[in-house]
C-alpha positions as CSV (number, residue, x, y, z in Angstrom):
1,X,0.0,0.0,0.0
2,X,1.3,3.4,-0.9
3,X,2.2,5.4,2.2
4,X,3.8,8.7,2.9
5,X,5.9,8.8,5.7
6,X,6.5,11.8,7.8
7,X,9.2,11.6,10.9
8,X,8.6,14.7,13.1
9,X,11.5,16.1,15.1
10,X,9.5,16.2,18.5
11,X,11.4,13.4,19.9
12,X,7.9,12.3,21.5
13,X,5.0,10.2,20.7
14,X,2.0,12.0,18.9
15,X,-1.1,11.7,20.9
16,X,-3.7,13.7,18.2
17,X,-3.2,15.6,14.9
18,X,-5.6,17.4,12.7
19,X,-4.7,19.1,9.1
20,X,-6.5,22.4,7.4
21,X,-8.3,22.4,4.8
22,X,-6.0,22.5,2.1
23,X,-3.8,20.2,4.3
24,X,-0.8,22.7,4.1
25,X,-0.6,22.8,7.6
26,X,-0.9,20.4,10.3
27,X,-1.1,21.1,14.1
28,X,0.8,18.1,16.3
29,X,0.2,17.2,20.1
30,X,3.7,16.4,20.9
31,X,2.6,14.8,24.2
32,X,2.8,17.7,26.1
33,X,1.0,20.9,27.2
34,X,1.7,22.8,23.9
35,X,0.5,22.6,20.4
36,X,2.8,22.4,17.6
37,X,2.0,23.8,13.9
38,X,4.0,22.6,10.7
39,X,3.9,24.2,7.4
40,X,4.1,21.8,4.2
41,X,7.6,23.4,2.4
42,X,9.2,21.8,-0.7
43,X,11.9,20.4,1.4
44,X,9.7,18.9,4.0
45,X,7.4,20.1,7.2
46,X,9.1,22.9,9.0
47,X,7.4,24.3,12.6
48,X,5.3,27.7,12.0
49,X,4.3,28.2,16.0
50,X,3.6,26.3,19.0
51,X,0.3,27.0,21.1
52,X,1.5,27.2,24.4
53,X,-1.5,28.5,26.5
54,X,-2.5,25.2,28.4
55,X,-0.9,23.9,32.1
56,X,-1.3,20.3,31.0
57,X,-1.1,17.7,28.9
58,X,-3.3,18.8,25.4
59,X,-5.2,15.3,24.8
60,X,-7.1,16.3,21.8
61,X,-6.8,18.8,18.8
62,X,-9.2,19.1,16.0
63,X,-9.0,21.7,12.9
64,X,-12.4,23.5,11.7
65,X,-11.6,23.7,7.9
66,X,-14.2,26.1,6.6
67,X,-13.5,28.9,9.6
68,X,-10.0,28.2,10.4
69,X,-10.2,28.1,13.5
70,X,-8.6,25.4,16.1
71,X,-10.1,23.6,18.8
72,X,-7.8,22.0,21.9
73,X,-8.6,20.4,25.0
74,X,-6.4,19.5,27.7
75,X,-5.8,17.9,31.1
76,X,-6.0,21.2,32.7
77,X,-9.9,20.7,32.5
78,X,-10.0,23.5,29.8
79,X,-10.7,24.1,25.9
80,X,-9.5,26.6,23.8
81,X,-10.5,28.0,20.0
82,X,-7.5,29.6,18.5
83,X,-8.3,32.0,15.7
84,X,-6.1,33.2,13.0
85,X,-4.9,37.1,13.5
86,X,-3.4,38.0,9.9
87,X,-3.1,41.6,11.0
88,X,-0.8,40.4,13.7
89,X,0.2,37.2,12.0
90,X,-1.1,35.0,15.4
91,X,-3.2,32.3,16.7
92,X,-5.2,34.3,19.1
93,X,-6.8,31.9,21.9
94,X,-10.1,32.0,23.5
95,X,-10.8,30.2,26.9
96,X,-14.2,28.5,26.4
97,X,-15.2,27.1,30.2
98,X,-16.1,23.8,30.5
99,X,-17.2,23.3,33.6
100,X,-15.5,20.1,34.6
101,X,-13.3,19.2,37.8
102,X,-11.7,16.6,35.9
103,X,-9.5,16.0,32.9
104,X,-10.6,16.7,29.1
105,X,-10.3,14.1,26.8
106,X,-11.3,14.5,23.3
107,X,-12.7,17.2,21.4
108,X,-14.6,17.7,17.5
109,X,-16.0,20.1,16.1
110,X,-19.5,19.6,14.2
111,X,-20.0,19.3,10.5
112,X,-21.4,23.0,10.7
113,X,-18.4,24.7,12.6
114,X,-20.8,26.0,14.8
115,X,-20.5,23.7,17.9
116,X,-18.0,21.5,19.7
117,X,-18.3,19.0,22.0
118,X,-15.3,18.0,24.5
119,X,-15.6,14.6,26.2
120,X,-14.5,14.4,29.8
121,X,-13.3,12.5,32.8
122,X,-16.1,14.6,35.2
123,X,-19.0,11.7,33.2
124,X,-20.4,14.4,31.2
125,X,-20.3,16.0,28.0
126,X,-19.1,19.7,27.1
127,X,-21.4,21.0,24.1
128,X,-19.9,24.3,23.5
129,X,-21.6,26.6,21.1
130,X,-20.8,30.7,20.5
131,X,-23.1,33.1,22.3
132,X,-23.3,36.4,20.0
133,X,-24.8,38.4,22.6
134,X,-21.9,38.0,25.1
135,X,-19.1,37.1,22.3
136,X,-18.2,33.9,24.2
137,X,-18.0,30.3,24.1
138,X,-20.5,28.8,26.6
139,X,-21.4,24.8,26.7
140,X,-24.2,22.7,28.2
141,X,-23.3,19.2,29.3
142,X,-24.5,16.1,28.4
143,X,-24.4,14.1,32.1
144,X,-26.9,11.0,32.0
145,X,-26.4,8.1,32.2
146,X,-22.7,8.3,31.9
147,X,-21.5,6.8,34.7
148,X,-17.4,7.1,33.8
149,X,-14.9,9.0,32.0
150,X,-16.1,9.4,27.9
151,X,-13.1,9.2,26.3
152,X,-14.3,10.0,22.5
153,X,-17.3,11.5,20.8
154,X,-18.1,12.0,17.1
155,X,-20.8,14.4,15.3
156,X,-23.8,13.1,13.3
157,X,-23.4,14.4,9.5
158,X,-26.5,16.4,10.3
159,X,-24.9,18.5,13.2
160,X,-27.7,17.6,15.7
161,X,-26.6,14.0,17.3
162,X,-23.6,13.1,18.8
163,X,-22.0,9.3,19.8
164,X,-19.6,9.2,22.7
165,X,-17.6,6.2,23.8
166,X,-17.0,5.8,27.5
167,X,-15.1,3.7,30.1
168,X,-18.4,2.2,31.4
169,X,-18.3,-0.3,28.5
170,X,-21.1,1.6,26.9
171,X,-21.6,3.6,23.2
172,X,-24.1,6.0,23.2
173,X,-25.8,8.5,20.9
174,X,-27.0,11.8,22.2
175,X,-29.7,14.9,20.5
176,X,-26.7,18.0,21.4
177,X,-29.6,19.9,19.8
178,X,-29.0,23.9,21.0
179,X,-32.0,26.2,20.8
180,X,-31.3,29.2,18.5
181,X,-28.0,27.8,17.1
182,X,-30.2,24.3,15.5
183,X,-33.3,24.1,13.1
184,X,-35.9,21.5,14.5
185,X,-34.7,18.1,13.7
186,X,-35.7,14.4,13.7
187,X,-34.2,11.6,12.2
188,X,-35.5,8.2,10.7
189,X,-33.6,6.2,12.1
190,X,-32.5,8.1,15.3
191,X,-35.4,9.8,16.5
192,X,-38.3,12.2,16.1
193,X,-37.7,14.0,18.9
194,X,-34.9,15.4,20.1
195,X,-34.5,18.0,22.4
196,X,-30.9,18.4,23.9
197,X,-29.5,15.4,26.1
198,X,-31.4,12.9,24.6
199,X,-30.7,9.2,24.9
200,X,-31.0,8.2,21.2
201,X,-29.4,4.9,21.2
202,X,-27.2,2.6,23.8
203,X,-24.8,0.0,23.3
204,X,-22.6,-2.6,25.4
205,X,-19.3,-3.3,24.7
206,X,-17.2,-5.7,26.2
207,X,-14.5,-3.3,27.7
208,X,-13.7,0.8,27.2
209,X,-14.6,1.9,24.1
210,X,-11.9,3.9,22.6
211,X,-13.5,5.1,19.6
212,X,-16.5,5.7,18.4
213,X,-17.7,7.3,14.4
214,X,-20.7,7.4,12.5
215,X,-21.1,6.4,8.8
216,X,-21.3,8.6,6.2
217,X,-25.1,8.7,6.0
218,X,-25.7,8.8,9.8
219,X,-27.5,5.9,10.2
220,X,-24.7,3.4,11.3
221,X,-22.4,4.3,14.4
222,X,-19.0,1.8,15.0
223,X,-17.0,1.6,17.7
224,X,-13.8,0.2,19.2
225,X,-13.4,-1.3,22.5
226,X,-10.7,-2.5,24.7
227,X,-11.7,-6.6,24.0
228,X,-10.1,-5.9,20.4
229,X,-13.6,-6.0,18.7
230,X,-15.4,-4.0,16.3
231,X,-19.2,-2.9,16.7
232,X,-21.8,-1.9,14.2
233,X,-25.0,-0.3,15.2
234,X,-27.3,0.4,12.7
235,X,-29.7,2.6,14.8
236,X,-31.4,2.1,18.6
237,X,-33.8,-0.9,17.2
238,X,-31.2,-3.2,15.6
239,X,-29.4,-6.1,16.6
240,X,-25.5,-5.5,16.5
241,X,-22.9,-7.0,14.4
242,X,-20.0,-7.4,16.7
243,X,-16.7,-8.1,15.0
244,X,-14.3,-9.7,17.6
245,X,-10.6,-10.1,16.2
246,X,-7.6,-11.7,18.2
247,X,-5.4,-8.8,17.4
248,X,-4.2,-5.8,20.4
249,X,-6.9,-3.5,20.7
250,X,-7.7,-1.1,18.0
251,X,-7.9,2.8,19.8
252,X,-9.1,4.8,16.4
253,X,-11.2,4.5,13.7
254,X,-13.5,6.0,10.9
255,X,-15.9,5.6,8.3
256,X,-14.1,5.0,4.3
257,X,-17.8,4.6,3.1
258,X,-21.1,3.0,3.9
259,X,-19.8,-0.4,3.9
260,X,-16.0,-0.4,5.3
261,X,-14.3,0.9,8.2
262,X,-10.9,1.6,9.2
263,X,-9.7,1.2,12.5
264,X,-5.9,1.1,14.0
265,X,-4.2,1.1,17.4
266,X,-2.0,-0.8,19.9
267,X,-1.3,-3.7,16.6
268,X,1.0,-0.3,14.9
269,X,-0.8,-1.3,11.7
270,X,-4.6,0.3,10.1
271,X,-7.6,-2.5,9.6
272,X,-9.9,-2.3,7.0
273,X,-13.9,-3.9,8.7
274,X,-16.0,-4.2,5.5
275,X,-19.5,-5.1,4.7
276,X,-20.3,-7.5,1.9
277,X,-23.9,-9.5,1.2
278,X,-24.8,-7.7,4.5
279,X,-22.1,-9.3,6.7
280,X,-19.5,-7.4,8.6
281,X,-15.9,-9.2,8.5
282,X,-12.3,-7.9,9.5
283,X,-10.7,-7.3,5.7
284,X,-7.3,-6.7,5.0
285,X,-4.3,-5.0,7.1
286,X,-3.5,-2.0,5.3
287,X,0.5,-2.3,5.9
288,X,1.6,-5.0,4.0
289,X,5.1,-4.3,5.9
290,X,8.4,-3.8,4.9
291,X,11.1,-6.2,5.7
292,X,11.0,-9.5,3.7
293,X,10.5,-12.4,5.8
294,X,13.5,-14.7,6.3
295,X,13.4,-18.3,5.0
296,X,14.6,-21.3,6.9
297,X,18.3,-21.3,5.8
298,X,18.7,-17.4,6.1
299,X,17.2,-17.6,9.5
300,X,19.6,-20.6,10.4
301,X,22.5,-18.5,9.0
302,X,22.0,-15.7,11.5
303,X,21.5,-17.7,14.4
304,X,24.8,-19.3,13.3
305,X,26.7,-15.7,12.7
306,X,24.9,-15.0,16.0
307,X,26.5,-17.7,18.3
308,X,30.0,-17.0,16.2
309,X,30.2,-13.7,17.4
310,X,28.8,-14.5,21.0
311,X,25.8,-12.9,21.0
312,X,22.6,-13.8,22.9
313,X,19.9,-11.7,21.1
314,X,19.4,-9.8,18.0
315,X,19.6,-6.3,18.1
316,X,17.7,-5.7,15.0
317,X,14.0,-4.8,16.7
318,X,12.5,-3.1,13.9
319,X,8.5,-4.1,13.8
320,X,7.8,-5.3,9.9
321,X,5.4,-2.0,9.8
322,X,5.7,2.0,8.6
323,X,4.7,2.6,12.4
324,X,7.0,0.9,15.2
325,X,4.9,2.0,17.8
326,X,1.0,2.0,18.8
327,X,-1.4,4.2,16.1
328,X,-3.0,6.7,18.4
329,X,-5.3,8.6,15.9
330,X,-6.7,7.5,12.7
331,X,-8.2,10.4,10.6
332,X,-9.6,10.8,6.6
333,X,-7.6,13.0,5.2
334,X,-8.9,13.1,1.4
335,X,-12.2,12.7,0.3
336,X,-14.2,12.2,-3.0
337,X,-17.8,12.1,-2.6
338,X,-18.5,10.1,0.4
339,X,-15.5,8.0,-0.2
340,X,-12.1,8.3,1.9
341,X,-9.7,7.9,-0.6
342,X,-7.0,8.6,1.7
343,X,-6.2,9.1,5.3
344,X,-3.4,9.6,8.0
345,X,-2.4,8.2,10.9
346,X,-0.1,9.2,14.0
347,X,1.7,7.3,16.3
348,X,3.7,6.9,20.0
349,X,7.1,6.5,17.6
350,X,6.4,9.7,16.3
351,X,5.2,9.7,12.9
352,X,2.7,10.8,10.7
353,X,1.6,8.4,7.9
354,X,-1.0,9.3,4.9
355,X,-2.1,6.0,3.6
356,X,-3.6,6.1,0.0
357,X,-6.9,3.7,-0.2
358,X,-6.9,3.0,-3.3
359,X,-4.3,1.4,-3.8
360,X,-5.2,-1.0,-1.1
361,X,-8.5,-1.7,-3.3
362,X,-11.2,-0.2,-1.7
363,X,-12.5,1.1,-4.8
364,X,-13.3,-2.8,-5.2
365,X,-15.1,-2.7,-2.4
366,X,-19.0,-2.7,-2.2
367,X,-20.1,0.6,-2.0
């Protein structure tokens, strides 16, 4: 599969990443309190600035492409929306208060640019949205029944309903439906009603879920959990089509189309989960690797140089993958249609891999 490879100088492991819209820039969480933002030059990525304002460790970044504007969210129990300044040439940050005693977690923004919902360790839900009358960021919270920290959320395509993952072992999808920011809604397959902090689906999983994303149509949400499966569930009334693999646990994933998911974590390699004649399956790994495999005499021959030369193990540790460490966020990073044709990945070694699709065969895929 055709990869690009990017090694970032930050001598850390990448917890989140998000690019703009032209995917010039990128903006890096080099596990640690700051922000860091590259610029795509011919000779590589070089850093433009680093967003220094939070106390603690930044767990989630996410990148608004229409407005420009950069959501963060930190252990320091806050959020912040930075805002390009050309006159000054600056990212100009806004506290938004969430209202939580404990740490952030995760953070989108919605399809609309017009909300964002941070996911916490205090069992609730930030929904932040922008108050004209004050010029602020306020947010209402999503509290029950969460009954642990939600360590991901995802936005409905729609902008109204929002899935969160949690460490309770449940998936659930909320209305984050805001008076005078939201038309009246109702969805099909969702609900008719929704007025804000509405239960709109509940799932079990067999441990945390680290993950959670809706399809492109909204109808279907997946998520990942800490028992290495994959769930699919195709609205509140349906049974579920649990995927259960024997690989590490996947901590990322996202919707290529209607019928296939990718998903990646602690196995350093992306997943394909695809749908065909109406049955979910694990599909392909995505790296193919990199190293060919020894055969029997090769393999004899270096145990034999080995003992020659006294030594007791091999020093060579390199994993036969682009990543050598755990994937920690999975994202679509090009899109045609409602078909990710390619999408990027960051790492705990450090990396930032964009993975081309297509070249894996999706487009063979059912769609």
């Amino acid at each position: 599969m055709n990869a690009e490879k990017y090694q970032f100088l930050v001598g850390t492991p990448i917890t989140s990443h998000a690019f703009n819209q032209d995917k010039s820039k990128v903006a890096l969480v080099p596990n640690s309190n700051e922000v860091s933002i590259y610029s795509k030059q011919a000779q590589g990525w070089t850093l433009d600035v680093t967003l220094t304002d939070h106390d603690k460790l930044v767990t989630a970044v996410d990148w608004a492409p229409n407005t420009n504007r950069i959501v963060t969210c930190s252990q320091d129990r806050n959020a912040y929306v930075w805002t390009w300044e050309p006159s000054s040439g600056t990212w100009k940050p806004t506290l938004v208060l969430l209202r939580i005693n404990r740490a952030a977690t995760h953070v989108r923004w919605s399809p609309q640019e017009n909300k964002f919902a941070v996911a916490s360790g205090s069992r609730l839900i930030s929904v932040c949205y922008f108050e004209e009358e004050h010029n602020w960021w306020v947010s209402k919270h999503i509290k029950k029944p969460i009954t642990s920290t939600v360590l991901s959320v995802d936005w409905h395509p729609e902008n109204i309903l929002l899935a969160a993952g949690s460490s309770d072992m449940k998936a659930r999808v909320f209305s984050a439906w805001i008076k005078g920011v939201d038309a009246k809604a109702s969805h099909p397959v969702w609900g008719e009603r929704l007025p804000f902090g509405t239960v709109c689906g509940e799932f079990p999983a067999g441990g945390w879920v680290h993950a959670v994303s809706f399809s492109p149509s909204g109808n279907a949400v997946a998520y990942v959990s800490h028992d290495s499966s994959v769930t699919i569930a195709n609205g509140p009334n349906e049974p579920l089509k649990v995927i259960k693999t024997n690989l590490l646990p996947f901590v990322s994933l996202f919707f290529a189309n209607e019928n296939t998911i990718v998903a990646a974590g602690h196995d350093c390699v992306p997943y394909v989960v695809v749908n065909q004649g109406s049955q979910w399956s694990l599909g392909q790994k995505l790296d193919t690797g990199k190293k060919a495999q020894q055969s029997g005499n090769s393999a004899r021959a270096m145990f034999q140089q080995m003992d020659s030369r006294n030594q007791q193990t091999q020093n060579d540790v390199e994993l036969n993958s682009v990543h050598q460490n755990t994937i920690t966020c999975a994202r679509p990073y090009k899109t045609v249609g409602s078909t990710v044709t390619h999408f990027s990945t960051s790492g705990v070694d450090g990396q930032l891999v964009i993975w081309d699709l297509m070249s894996a065969g999706i487009a063979n895929l059912r769609v």
